[in-house]
C-alpha positions, -999 to 999 in steps of 0.1 A, spaced: -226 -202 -103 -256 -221 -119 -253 -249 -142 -287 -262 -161 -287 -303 -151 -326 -306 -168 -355 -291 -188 -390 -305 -178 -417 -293 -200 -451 -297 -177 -486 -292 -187 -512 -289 -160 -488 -310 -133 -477 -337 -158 -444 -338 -180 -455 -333 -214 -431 -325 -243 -389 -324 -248 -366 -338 -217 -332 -330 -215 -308 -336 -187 -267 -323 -186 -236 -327 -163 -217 -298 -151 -205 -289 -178 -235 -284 -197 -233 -313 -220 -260 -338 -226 -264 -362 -207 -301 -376 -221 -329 -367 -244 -367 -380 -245 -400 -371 -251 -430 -371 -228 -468 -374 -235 -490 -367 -206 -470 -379 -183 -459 -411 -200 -425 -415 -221 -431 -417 -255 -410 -425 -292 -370 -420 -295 -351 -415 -263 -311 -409 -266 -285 -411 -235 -249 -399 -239 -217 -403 -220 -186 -382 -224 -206 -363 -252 -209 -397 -268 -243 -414 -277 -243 -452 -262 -277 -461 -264 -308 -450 -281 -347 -465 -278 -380 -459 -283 -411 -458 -263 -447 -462 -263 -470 -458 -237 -442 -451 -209 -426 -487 -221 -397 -497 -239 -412 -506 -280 -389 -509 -309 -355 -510 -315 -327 -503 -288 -294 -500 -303 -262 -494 -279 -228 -476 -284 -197 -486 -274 -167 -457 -269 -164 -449 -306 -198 -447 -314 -203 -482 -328 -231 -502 -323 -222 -530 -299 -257 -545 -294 -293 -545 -316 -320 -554 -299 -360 -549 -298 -383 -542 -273 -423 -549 -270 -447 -534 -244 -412 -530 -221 -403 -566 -228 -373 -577 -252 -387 -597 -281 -374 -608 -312 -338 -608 -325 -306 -596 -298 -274 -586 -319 -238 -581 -305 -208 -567 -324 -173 -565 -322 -153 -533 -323 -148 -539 -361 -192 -545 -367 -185 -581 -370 -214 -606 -349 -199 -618 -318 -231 -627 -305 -270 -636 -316 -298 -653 -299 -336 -649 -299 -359 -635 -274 -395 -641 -264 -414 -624 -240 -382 -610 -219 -371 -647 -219 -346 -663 -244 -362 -687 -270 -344 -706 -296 -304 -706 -308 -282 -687 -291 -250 -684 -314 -216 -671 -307 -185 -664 -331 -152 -661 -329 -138 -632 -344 -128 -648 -381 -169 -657 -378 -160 -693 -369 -186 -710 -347 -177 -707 -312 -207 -720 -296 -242 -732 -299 -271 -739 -277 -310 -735 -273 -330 -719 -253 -365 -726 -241 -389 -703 -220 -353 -691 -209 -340 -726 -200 -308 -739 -216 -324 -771 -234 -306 -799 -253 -268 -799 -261 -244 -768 -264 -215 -773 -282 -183 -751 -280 -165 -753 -308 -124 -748 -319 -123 -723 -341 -115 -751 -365 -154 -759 -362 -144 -793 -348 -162 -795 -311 -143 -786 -286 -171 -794 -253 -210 -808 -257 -229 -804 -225 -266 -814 -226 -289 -797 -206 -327 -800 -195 -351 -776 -184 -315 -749 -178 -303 -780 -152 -268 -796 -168 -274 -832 -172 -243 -848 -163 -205 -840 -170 -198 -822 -202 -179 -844 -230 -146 -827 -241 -124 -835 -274 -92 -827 -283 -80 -801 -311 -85 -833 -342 -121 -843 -324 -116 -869 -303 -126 -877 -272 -109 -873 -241 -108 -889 -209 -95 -892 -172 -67 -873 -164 -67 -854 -198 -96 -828 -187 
């Protein structure tokens, strides 16, 4: 019994043209496209005849847009690529398309906000990133927006304890941690 797992179009020694790989059973497990040798525009991956992620190439490198699935086919995560390196904005997404998640990168290193929600899009937490440090303070937050924690941090090293409020936004101390 044979099973096709992959079609590898070559020319003269070098993959060049449509890539497909399958399971057992003959479903699709990938899809890309080559150009002398080198991966190139949209490639597609699939689980449980499912897509979960789809991204595009240049020049053998990730470049563009890279969106994962999650089990029902929504997108769970946005992001973008550049010369194989993530840059610009990062998405994630609840089950229901809602942002859980959304920070900033820069040369395959976090720069700027990174933001997190809570499900009703209340502010859970805050923070900033530099060169891929956490830098300054981060706040968690009730979903009441009042602050819940602030932890300041320099150069990603946590400067000190973290402060911590109660539900109306006051502080608290000693034994109430």
């Amino acid at each position: 019994d044979h099973h096709l797992i992959a079609e590898q179009p070559f020319e003269k020694g070098i993959l060049h043209g449509n890539f497909r790989r399958y399971d057992a059973s003959h479903h699709l497990l990938s899809q890309m496209t080559y150009h002398e040798g080198h991966l190139q525009g949209l490639a597609q991956f699939y689980q449980n005849q499912t897509l979960r992620m789809q991204t595009h190439f240049a020049d053998g490198k990730q470049d563009g847009e890279t969106l994962i699935y999650d089990d029902a086919g929504v997108i769970q995560t946005r992001l973008h690529y550049r010369k194989g390196l993530k840059q610009g904005a990062a998405i994630s997404y609840d089950p229901l398309g809602r942002v859980r998640q959304a920070c900033t990168y820069s040369h395959d290193l976090l720069e700027g906000p990174k933001l997190s929600y809570y499900p009703s899009g209340a502010l859970m937490m805050s923070g900033n990133y530099v060169q891929g440090k956490s830098q300054g303070e981060f706040c968690t937050y009730y979903e009441t927006g009042i602050v819940k924690q602030i932890q300041v941090f320099d150069q990603g090293r946590m400067m000190g304890p973290p402060q911590l409020y109660d539900v109306n936004g006051y502080p608290l101390r000693g034994l109430e941690r």
